[in-house]
Predicted model as a PDB file, atoms N, CA, C, CB and O in Angstrom, pLDDT in the B-factor column:
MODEL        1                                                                  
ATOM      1  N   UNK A   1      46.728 -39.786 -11.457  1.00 67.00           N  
ATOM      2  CA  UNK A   1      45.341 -39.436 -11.741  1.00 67.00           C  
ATOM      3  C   UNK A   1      44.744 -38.699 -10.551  1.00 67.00           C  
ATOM      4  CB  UNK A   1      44.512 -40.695 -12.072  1.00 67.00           C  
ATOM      5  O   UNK A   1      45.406 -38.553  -9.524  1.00 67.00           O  
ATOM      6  N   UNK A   2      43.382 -38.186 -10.684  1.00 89.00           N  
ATOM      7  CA  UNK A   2      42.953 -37.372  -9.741  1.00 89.00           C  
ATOM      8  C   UNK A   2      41.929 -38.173  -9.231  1.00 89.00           C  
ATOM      9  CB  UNK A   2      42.581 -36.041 -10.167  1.00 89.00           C  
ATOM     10  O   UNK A   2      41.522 -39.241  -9.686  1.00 89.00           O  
ATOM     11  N   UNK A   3      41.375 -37.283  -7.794  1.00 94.00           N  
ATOM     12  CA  UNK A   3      39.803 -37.944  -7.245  1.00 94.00           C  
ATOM     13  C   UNK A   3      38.209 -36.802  -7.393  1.00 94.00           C  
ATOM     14  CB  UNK A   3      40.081 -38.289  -5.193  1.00 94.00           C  
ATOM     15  O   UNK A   3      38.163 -35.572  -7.433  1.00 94.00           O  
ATOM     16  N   UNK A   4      37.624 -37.327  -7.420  1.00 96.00           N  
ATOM     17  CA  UNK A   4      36.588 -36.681  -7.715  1.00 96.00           C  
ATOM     18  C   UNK A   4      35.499 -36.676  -7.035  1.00 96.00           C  
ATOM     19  CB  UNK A   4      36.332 -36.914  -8.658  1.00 96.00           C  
ATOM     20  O   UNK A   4      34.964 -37.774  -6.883  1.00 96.00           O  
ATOM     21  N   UNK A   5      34.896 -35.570  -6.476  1.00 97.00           N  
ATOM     22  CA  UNK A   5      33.602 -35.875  -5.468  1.00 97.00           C  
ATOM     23  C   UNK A   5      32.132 -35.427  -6.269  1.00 97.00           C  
ATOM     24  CB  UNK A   5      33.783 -34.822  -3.863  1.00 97.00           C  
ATOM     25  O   UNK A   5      31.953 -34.531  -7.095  1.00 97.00           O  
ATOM     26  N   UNK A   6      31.410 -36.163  -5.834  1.00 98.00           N  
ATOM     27  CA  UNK A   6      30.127 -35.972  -6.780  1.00 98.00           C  
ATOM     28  C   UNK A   6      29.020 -36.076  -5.941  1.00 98.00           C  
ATOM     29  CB  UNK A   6      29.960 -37.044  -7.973  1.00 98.00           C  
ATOM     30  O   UNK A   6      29.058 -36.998  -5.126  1.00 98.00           O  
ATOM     31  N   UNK A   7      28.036 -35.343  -5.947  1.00 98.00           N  
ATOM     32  CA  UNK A   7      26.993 -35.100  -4.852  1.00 98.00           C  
ATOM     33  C   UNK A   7      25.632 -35.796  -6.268  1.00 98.00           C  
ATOM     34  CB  UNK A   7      26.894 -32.856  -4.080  1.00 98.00           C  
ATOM     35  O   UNK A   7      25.528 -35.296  -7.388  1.00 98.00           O  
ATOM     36  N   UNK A   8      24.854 -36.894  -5.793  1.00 98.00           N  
ATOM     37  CA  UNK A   8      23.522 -37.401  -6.495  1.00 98.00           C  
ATOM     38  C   UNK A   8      22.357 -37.249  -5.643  1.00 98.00           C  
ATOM     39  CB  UNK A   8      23.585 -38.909  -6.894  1.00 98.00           C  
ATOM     40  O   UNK A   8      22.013 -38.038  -4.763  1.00 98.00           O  
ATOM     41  N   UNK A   9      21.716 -36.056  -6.011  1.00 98.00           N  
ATOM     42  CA  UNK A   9      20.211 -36.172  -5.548  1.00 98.00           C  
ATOM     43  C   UNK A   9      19.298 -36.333  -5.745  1.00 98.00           C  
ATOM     44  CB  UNK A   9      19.793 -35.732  -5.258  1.00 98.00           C  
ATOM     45  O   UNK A   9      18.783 -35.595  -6.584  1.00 98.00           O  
ATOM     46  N   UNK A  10      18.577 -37.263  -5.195  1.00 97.00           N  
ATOM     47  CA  UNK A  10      16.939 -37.579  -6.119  1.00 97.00           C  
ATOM     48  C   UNK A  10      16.265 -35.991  -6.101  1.00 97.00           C  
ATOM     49  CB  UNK A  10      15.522 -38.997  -5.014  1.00 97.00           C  
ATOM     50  O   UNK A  10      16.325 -35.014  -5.355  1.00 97.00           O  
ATOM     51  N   UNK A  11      15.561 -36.366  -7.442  1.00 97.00           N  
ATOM     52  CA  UNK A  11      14.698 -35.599  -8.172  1.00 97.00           C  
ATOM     53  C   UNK A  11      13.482 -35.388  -7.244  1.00 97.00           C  
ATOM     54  CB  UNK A  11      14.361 -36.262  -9.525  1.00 97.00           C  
ATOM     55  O   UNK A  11      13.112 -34.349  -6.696  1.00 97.00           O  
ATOM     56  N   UNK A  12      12.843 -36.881  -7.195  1.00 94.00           N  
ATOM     57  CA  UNK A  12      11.318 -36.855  -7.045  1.00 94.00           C  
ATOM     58  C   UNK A  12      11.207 -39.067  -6.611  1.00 94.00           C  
ATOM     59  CB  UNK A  12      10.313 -36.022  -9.162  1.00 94.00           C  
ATOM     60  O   UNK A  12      11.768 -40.086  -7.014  1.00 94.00           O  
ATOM     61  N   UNK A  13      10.119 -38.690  -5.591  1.00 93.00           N  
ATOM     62  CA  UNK A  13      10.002 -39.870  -4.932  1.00 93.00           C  
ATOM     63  C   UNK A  13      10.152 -41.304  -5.816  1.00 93.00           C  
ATOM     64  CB  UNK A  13       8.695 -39.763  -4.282  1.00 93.00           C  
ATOM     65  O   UNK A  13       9.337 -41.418  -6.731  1.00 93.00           O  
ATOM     66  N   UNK A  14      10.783 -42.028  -5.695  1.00 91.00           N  
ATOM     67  CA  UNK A  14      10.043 -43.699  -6.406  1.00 91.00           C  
ATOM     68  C   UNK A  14      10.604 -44.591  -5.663  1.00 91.00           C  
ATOM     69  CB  UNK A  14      10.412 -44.253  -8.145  1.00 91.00           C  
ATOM     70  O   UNK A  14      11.813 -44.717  -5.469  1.00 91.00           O  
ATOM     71  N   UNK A  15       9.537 -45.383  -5.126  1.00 89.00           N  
ATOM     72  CA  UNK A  15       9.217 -46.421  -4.263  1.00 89.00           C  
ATOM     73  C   UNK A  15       9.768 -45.816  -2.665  1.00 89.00           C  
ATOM     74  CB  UNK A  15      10.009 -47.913  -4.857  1.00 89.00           C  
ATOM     75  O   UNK A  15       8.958 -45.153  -2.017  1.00 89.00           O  
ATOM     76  N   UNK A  16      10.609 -45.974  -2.314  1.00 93.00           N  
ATOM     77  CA  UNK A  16      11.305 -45.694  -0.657  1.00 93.00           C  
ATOM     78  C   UNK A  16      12.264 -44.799  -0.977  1.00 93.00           C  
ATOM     79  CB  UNK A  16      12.099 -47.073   0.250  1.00 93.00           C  
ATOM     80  O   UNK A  16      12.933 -44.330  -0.056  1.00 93.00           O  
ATOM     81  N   UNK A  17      12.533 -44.364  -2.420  1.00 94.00           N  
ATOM     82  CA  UNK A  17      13.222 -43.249  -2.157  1.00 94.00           C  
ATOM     83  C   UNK A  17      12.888 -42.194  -2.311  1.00 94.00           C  
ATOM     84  CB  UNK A  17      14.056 -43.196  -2.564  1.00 94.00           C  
ATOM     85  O   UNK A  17      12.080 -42.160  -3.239  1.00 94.00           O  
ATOM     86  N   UNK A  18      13.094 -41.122  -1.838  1.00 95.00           N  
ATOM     87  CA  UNK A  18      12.777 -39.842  -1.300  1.00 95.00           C  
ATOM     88  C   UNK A  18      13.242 -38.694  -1.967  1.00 95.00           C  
ATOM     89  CB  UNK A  18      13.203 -39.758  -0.075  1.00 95.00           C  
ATOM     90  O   UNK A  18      14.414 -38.618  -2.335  1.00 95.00           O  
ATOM     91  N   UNK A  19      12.299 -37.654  -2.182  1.00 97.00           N  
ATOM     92  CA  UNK A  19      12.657 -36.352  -3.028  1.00 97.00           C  
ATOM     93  C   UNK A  19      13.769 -36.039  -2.077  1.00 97.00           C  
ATOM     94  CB  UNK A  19      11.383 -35.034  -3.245  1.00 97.00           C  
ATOM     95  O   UNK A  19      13.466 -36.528  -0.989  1.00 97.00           O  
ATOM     96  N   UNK A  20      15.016 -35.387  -2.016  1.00 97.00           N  
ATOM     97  CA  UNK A  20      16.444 -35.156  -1.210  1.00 97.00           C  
ATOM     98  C   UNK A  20      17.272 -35.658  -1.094  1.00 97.00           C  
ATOM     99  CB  UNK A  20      16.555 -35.045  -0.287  1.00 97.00           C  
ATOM    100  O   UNK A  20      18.326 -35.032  -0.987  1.00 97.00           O  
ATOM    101  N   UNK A  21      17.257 -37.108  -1.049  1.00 97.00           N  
ATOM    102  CA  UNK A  21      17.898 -37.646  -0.067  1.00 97.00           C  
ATOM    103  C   UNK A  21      19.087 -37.916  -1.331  1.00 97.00           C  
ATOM    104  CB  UNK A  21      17.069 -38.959   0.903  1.00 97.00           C  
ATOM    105  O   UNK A  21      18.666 -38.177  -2.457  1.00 97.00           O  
ATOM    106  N   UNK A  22      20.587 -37.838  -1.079  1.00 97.00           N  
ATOM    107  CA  UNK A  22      21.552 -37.374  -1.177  1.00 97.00           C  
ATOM    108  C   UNK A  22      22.675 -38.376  -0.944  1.00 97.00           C  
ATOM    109  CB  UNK A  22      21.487 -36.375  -0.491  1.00 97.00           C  
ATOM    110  O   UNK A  22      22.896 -38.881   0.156  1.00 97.00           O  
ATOM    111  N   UNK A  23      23.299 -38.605  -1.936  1.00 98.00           N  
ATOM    112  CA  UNK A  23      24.973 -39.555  -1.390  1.00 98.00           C  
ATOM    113  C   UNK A  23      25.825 -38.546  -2.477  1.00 98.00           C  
ATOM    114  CB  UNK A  23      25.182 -41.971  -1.947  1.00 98.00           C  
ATOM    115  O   UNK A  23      25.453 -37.951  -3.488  1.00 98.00           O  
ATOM    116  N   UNK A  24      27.240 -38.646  -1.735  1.00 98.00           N  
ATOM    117  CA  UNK A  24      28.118 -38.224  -2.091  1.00 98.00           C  
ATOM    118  C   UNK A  24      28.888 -40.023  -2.490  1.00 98.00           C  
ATOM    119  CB  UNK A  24      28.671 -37.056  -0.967  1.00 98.00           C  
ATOM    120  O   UNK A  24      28.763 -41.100  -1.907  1.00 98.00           O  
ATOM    121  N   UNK A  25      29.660 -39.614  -3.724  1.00 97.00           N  
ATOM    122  CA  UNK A  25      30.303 -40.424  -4.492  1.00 97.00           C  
ATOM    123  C   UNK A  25      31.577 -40.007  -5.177  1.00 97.00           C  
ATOM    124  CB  UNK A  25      29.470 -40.796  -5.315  1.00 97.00           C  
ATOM    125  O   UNK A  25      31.617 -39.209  -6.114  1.00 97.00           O  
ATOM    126  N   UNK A  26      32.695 -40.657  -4.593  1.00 96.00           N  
ATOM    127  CA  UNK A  26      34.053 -40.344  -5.261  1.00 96.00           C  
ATOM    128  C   UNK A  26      34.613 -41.276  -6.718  1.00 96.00           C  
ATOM    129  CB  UNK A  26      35.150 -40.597  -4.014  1.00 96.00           C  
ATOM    130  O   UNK A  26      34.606 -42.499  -6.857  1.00 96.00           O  
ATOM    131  N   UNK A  27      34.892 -40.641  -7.302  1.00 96.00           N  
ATOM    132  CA  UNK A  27      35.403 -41.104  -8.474  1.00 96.00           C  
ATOM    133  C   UNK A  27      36.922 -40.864  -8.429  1.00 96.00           C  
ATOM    134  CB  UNK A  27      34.721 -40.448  -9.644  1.00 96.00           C  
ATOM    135  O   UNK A  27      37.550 -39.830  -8.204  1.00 96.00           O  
ATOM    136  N   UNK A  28      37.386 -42.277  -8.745  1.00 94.00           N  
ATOM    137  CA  UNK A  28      39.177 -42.212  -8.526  1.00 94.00           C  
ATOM    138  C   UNK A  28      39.755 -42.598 -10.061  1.00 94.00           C  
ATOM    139  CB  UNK A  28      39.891 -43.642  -7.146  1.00 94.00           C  
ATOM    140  O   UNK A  28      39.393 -43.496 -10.820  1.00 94.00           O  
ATOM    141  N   UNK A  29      40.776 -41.586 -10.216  1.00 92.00           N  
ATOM    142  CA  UNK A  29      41.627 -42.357 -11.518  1.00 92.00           C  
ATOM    143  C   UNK A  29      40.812 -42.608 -12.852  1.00 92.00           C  
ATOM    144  CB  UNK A  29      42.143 -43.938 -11.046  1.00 92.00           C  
ATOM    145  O   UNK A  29      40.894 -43.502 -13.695  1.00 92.00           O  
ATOM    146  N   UNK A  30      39.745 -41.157 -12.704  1.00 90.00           N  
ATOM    147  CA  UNK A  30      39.021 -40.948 -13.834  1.00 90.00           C  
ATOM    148  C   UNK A  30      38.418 -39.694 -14.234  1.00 90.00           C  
ATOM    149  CB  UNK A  30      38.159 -41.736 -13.805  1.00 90.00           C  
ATOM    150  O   UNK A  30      38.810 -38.780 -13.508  1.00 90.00           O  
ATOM    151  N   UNK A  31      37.813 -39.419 -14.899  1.00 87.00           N  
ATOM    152  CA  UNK A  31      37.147 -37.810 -15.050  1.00 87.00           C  
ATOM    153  C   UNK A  31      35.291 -37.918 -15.343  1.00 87.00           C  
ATOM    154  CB  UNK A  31      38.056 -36.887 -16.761  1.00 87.00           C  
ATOM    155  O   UNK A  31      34.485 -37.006 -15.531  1.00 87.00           O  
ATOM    156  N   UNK A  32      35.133 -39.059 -15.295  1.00 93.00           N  
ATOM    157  CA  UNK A  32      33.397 -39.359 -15.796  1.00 93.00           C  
ATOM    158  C   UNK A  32      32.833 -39.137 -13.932  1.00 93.00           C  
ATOM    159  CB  UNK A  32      32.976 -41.702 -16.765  1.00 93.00           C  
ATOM    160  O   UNK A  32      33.143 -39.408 -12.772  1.00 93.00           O  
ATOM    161  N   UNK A  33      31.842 -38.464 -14.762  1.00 95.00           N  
ATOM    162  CA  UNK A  33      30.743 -38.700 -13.952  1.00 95.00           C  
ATOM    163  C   UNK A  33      30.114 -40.048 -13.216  1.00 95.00           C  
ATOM    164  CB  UNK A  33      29.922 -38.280 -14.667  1.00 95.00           C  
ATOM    165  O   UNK A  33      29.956 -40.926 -14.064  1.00 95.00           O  
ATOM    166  N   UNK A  34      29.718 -40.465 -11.916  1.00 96.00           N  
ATOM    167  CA  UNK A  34      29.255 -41.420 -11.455  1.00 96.00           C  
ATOM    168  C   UNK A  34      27.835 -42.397 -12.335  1.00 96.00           C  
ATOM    169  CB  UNK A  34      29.008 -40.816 -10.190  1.00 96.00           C  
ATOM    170  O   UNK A  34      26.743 -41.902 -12.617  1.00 96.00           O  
ATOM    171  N   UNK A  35      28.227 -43.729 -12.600  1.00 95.00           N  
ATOM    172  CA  UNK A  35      27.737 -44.409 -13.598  1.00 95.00           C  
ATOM    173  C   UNK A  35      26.305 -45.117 -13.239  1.00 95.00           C  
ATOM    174  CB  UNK A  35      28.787 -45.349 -13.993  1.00 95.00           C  
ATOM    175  O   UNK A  35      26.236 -44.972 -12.019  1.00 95.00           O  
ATOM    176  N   UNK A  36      25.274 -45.720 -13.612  1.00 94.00           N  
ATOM    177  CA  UNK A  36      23.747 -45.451 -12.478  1.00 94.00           C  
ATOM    178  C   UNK A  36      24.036 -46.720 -11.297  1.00 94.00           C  
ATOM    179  CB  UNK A  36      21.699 -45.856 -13.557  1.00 94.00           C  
ATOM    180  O   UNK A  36      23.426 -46.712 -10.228  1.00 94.00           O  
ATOM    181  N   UNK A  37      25.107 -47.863 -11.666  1.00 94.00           N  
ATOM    182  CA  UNK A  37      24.996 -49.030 -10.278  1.00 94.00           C  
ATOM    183  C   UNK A  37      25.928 -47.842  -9.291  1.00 94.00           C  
ATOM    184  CB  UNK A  37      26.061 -51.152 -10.580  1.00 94.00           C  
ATOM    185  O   UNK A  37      25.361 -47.400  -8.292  1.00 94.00           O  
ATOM    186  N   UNK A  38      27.166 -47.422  -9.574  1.00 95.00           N  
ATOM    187  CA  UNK A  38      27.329 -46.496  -8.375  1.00 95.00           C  
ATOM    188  C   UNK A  38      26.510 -45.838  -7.410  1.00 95.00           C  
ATOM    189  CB  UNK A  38      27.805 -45.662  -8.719  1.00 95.00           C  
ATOM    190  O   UNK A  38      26.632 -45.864  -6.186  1.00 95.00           O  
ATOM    191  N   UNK A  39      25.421 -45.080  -8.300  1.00 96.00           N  
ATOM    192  CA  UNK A  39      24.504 -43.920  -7.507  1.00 96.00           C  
ATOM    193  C   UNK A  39      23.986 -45.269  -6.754  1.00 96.00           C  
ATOM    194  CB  UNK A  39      23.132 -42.695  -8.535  1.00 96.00           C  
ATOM    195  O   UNK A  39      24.386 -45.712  -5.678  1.00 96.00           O  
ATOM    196  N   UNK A  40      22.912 -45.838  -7.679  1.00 95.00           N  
ATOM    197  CA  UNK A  40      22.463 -46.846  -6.622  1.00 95.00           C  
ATOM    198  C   UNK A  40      22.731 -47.596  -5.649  1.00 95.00           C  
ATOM    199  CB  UNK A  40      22.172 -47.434  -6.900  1.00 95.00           C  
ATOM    200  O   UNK A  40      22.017 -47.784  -4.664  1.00 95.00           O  
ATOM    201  N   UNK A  41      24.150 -48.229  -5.954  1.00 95.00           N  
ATOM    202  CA  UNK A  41      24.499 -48.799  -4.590  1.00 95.00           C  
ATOM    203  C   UNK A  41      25.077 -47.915  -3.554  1.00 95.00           C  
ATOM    204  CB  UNK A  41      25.431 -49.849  -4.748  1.00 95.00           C  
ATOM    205  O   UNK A  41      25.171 -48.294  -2.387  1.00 95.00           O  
ATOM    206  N   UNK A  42      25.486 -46.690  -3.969  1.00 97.00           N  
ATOM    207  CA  UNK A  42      25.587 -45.713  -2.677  1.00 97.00           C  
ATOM    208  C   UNK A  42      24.332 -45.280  -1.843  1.00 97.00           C  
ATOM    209  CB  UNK A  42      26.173 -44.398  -3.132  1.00 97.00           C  
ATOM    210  O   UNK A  42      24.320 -44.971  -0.651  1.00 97.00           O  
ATOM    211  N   UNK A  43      23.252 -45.324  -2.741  1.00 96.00           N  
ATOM    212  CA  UNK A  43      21.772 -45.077  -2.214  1.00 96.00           C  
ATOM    213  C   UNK A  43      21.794 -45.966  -1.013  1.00 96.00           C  
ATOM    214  CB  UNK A  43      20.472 -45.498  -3.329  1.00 96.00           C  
ATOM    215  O   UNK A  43      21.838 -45.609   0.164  1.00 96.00           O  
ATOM    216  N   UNK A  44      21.748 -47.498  -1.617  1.00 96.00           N  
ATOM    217  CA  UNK A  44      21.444 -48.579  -0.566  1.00 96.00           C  
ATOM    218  C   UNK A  44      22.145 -48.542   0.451  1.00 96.00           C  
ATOM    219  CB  UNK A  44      21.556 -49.822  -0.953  1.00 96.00           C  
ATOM    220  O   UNK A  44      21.673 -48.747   1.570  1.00 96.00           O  
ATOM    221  N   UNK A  45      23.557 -48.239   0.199  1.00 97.00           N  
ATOM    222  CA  UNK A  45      24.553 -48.563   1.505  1.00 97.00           C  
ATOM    223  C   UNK A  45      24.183 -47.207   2.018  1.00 97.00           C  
ATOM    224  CB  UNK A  45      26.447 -48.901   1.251  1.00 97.00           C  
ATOM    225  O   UNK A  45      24.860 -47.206   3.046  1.00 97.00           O  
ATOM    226  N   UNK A  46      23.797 -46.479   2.010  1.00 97.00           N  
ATOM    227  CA  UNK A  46      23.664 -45.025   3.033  1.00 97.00           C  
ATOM    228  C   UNK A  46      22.174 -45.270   3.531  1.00 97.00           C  
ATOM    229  CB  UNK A  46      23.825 -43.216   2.062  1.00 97.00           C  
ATOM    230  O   UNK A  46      22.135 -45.202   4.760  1.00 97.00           O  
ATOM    231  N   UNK A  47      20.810 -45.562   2.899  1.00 96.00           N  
ATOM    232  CA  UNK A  47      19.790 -45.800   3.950  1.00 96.00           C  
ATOM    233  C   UNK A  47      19.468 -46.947   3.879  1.00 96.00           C  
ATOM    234  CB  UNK A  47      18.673 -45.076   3.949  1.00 96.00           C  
ATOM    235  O   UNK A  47      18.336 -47.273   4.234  1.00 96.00           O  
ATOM    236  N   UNK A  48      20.295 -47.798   3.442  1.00 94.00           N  
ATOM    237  CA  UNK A  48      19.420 -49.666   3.552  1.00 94.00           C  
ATOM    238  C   UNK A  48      19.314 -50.007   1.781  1.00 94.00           C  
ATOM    239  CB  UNK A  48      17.031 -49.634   4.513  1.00 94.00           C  
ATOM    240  O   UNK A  48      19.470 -49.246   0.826  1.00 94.00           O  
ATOM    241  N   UNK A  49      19.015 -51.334   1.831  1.00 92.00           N  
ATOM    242  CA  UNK A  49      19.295 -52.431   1.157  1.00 92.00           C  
ATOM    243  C   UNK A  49      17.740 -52.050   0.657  1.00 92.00           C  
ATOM    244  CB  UNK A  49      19.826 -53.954   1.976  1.00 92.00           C  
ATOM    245  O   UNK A  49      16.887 -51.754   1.494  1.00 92.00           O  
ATOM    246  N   UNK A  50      17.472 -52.079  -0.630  1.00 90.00           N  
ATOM    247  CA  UNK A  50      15.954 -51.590  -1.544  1.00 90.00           C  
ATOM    248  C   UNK A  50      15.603 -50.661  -1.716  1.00 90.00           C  
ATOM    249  CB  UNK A  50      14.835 -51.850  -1.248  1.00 90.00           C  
ATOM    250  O   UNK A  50      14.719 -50.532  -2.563  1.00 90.00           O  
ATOM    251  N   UNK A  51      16.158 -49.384  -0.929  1.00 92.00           N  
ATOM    252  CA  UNK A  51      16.081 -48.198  -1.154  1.00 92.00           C  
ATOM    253  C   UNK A  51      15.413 -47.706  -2.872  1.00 92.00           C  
ATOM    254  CB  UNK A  51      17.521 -47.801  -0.792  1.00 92.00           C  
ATOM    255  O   UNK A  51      14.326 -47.447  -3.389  1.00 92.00           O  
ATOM    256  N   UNK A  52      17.070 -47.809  -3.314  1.00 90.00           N  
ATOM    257  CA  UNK A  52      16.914 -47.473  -4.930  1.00 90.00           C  
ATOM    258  C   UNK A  52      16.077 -48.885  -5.217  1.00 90.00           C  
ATOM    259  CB  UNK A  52      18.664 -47.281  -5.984  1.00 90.00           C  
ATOM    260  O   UNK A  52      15.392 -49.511  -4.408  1.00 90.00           O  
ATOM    261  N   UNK A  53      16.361 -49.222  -6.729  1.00 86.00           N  
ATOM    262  CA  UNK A  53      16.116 -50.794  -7.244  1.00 86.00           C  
ATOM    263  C   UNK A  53      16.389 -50.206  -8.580  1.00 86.00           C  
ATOM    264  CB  UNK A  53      14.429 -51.732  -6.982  1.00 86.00           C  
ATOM    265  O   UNK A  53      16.408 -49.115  -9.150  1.00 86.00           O  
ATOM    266  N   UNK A  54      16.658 -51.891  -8.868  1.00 80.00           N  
ATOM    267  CA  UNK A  54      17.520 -51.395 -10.165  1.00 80.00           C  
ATOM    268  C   UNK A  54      17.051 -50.625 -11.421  1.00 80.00           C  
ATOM    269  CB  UNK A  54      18.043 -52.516 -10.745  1.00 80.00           C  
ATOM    270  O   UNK A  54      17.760 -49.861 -12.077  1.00 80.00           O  
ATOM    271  N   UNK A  55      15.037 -51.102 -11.800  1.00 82.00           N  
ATOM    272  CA  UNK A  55      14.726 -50.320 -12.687  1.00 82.00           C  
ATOM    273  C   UNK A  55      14.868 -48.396 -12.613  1.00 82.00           C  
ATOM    274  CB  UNK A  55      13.444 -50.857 -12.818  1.00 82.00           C  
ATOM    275  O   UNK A  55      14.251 -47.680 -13.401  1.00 82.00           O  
ATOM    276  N   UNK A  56      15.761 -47.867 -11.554  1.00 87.00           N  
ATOM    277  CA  UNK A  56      15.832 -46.479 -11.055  1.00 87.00           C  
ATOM    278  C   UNK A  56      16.702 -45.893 -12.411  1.00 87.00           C  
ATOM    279  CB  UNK A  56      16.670 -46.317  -9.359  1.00 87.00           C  
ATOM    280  O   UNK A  56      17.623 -46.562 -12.879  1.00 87.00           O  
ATOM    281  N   UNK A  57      16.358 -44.744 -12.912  1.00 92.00           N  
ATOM    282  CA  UNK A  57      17.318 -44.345 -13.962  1.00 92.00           C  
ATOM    283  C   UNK A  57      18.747 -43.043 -13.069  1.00 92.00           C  
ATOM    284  CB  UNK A  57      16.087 -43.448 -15.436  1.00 92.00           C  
ATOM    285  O   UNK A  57      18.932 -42.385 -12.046  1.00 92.00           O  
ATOM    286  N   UNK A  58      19.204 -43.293 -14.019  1.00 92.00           N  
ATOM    287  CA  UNK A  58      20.545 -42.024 -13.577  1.00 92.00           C  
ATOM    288  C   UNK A  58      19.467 -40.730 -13.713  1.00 92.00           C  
ATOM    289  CB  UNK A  58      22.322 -41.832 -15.062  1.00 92.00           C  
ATOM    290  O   UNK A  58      19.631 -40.023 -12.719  1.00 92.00           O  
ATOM    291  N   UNK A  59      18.392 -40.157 -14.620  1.00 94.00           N  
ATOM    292  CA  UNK A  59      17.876 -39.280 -14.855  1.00 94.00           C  
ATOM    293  C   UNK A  59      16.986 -38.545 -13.631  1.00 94.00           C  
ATOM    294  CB  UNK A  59      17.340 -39.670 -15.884  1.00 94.00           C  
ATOM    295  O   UNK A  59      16.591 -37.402 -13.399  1.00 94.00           O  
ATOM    296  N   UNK A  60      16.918 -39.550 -13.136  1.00 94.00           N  
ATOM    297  CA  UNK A  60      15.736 -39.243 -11.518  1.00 94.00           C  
ATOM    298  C   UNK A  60      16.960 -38.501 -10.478  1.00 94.00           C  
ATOM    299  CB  UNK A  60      14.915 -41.341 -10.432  1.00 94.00           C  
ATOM    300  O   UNK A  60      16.562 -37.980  -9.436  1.00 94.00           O  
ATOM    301  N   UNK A  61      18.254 -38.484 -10.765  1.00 97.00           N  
ATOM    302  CA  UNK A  61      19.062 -37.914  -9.495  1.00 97.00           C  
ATOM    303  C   UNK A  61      19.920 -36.265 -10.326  1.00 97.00           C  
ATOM    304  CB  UNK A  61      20.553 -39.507  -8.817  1.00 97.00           C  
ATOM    305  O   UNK A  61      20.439 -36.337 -11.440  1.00 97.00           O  
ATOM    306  N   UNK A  62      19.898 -35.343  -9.753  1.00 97.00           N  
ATOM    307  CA  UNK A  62      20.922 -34.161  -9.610  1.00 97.00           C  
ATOM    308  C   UNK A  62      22.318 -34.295  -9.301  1.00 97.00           C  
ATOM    309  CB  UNK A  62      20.526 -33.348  -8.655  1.00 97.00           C  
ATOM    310  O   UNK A  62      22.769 -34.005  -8.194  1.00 97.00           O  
ATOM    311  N   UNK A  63      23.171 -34.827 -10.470  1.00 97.00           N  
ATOM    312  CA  UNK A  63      24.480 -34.908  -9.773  1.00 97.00           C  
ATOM    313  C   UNK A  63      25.706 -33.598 -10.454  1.00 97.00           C  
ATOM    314  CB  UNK A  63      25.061 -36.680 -10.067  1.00 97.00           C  
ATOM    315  O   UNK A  63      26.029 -32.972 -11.464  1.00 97.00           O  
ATOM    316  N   UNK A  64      25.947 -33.775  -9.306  1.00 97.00           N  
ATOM    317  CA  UNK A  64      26.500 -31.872  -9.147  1.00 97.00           C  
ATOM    318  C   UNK A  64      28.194 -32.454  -8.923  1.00 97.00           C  
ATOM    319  CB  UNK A  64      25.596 -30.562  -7.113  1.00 97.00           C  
ATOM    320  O   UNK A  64      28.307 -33.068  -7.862  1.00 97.00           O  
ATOM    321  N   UNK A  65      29.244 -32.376  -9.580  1.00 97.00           N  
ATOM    322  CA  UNK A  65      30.846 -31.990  -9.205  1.00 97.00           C  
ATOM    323  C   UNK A  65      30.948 -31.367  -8.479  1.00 97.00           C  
ATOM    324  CB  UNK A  65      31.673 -31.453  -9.943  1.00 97.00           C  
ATOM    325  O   UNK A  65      30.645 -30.228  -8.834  1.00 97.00           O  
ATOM    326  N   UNK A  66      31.434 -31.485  -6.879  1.00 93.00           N  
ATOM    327  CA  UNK A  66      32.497 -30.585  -6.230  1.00 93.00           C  
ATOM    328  C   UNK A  66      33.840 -30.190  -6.407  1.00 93.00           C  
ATOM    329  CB  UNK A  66      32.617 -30.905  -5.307  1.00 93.00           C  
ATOM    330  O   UNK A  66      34.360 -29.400  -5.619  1.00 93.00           O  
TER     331      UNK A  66                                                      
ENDMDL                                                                          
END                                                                             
């Protein structure tokens, strides 16, 4: 199978997260797109713990295939 890199960027501010701010996310041993606890917990682990929260939709981020 292959790996996959995926760039998620917020849209537009909600709560502590920020119009930009950006994680890259690999997908292994699949072809889907990153699923919304991924984005989110890459959110948290790249600027802190509450960042996202869970009511955050997949729709609020730009996610782009490299």
């Amino acid at each position: 199978m292959s790996t996959h890199l995926y760039i998620a960027t917020a849209k537009k501010q909600y709560g502590k997260l920020a119009k930009g701010m950006f994680v890259e996310i690999i997908i292994r041993n699949a072809s889907r797109p990153p699923i919304q606890k991924e984005v989110l917990d890459a959110i948290n682990k790249k600027y802190g713990d509450k960042t996202a929260v869970n009511g955050l939709s997949i729709s609020n981020f730009d996610i782009v295939k490299q």
